[in-house]
N, C-alpha and C positions, 0 to 999 in steps of 0.2 A: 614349823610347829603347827599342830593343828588346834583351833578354837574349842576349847570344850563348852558345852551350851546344857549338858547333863551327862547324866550316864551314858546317855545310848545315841546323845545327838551331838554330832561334830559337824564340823566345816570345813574346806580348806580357800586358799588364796589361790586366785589364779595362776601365780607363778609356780605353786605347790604342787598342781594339778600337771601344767607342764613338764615339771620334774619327773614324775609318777610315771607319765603316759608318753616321757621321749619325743612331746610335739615340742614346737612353740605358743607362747602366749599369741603372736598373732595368729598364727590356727583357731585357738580358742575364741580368739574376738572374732575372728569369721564364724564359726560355727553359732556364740550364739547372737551375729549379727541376720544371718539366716534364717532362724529358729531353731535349726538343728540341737544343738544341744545352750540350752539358758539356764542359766545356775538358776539354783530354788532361792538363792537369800541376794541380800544385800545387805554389806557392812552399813554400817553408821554414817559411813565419808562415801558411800557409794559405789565401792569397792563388788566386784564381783566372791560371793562365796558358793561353793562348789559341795555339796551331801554324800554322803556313799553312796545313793540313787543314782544323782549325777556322772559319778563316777563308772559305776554300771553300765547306764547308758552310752557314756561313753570310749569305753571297752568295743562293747556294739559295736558300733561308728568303727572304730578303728581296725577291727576283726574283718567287715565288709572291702571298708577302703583298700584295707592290703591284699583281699580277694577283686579286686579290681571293679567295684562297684561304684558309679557317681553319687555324687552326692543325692541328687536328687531322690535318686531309688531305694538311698541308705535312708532317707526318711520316711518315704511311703515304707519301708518294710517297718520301721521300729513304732510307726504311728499307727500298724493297722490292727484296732480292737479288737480284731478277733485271732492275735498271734499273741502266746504268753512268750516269757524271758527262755522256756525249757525247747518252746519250736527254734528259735532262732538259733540256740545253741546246736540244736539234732543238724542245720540245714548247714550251719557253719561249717559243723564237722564233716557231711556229707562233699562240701566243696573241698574240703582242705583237703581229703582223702583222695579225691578225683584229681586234686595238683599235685598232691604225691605221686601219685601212679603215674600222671604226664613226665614228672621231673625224670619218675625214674627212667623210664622209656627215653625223654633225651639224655639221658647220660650215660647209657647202652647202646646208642648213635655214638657220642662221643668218645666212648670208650676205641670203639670199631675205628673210629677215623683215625685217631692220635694213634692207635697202635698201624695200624698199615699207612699213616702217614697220607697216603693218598687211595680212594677209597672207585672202586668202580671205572675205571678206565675204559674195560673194553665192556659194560654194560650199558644196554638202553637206560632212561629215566625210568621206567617202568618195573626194571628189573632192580635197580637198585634200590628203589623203594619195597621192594616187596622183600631183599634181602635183610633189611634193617631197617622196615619199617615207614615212616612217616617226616624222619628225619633225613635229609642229604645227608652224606657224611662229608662232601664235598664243600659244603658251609667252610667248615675247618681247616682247609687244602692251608692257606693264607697262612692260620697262625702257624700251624703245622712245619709249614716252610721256612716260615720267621724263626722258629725256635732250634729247629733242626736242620736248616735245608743244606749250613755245610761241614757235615759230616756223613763219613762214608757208610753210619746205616739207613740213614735219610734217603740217600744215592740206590744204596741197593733195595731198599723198600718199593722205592717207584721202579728199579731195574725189573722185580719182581711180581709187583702189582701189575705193571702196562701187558705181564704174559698169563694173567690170569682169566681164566674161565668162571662162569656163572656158576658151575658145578665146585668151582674149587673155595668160590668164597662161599659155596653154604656148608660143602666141609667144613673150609676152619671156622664157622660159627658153629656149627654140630660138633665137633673140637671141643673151642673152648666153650661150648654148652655143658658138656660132658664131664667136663674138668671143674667146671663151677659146681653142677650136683654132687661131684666124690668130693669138693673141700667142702661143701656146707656140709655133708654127713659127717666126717673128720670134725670137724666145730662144734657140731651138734653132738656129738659124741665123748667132748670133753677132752678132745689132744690136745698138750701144748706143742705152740708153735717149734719147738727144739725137739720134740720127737722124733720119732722116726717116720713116724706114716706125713705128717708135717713137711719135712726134708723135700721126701720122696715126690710129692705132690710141686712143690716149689721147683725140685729140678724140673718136673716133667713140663712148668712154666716156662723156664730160662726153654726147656730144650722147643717148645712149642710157636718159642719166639722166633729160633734159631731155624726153625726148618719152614715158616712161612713169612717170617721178614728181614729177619736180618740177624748175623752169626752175635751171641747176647754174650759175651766171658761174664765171667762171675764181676769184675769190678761195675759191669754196666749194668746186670740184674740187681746189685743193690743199690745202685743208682735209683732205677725202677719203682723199687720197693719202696723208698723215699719220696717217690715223684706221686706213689699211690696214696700217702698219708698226707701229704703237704697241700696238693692239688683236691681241691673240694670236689673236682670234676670224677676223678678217678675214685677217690674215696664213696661218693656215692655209688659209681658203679656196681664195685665188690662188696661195699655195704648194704644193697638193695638183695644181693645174693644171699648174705646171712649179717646181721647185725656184726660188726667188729671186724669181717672178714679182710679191709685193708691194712690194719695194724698186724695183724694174727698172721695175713702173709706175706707181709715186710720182715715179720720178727723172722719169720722161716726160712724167709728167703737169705736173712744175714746167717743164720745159724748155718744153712745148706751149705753156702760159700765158704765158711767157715772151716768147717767140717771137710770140704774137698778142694781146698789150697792150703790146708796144714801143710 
């Protein structure tokens, strides 16, 4: 319950504020044991009470921290005169947008690893950064193995990988580059996933899989399909390609299978 004190002036209790903001109360006595953030009131019995100001402020505080800022720095920003409430929000969004873009980049590494399993064999360091970027895909070899390592597309993936050329892994990203531009037009176009142009695109996934890592039957493509909505890894992936695009071709990919194991 929050304290009414008039119309327009509330309060809350320190445990209230913890609730709100998903901290704990010892957070809160750290912060405004530091000065960071000190409630504007005091109850009657001495109690910590907490303003929509308060609150505000520390929004702030919280929006920094999760952007990986100390504390120390999260105060110099929120104390310095000459930043109103509207700069700090523009700078927020300008970082959060910049760890969007990083996120998405690792998850177009990870996407690359998990599906070839093992990533760059007969490539320099050199080369496999340039093929996919900034990311090893090699990070991943480990869970890769642990998840897959005994079953026979696991096997033939590395059979596979260990004969591949530098020329042949920017193919199959040029590949599936290709494949990702014709489904976001397909999305953006308004198909549903049970269509036909939908279907078509989905086979030519399974077949995509089958001709650079390992033979995919329909029961393992919708496996797949599953592993792309369930797994947050993969979901961003396809989702960074066009909003929705892991549900959209999961749904496709069951329909495809559907449709050609009648």
């Amino acid at each position: 319950m929050r304290t009414e004190k008039g119309a327009d002036d509330v309060s809350y209790s320190v445990g209230q504020v913890a609730g709100f903001a998903a901290v704990t109360v010892r957070t809160l006595h750290h912060y405004d044991d530091i000065g960071l953030l000190v409630p504007s009131e005091r109850s009657h019995a001495g109690h910590r009470r907490y303003s929509d100001g308060d609150l505000d402020r520390l929004q702030q505080i919280l929006f920094y921290r999760e952007l990986g800022f100390p504390l120390d720095e999260v105060a110099a920003l929120l104390d310095d005169p000459d930043t109103d409430p509207r700069a700090h929000l523009r700078r927020q969004h300008d970082l959060l947008t910049a760890r969007i873009e990083q996120l998405q980049k690792m998850a177009t590494a990870v996407e690359q690893a998990m599906e070839a399993r093992t990533m760059g064999i007969n490539l320099t360091p050199e080369e496999r950064f340039e093929v996919f970027g900034d990311h090893d895909p090699e990070q991943y070899a480990e869970e890769a193995e642990a998840r897959w390592g005994s079953t026979d597309a696991y096997a033939e993936s590395q059979r596979r990988a260990a004969n591949y050329t530098k020329d042949d892994w920017k193919r199959m990203q040029d590949e599936g580059a290709e494949w990702g531009e014709r489904y976001k037009a397909l999305m953006t176009s308004g198909e549903p996933p049970t269509g036909e142009a939908a279907m078509e695109l989905a086979e030519e996934h399974r077949r995509y899989l089958g001709r650079w890592f390992y033979e995919c039957p329909y029961e393992m493509h919708q496996c797949l399909g599953d592993m792309y909505v369930a797994d947050e890894r993969f979901t961003a992936f396809y989702d960074a390609m066009h909003p929705g695009m892991a549900a959209h071709l999961r749904d496709a990919i069951v329909a495809n299978a559907a449709r050609r194991t009648a």
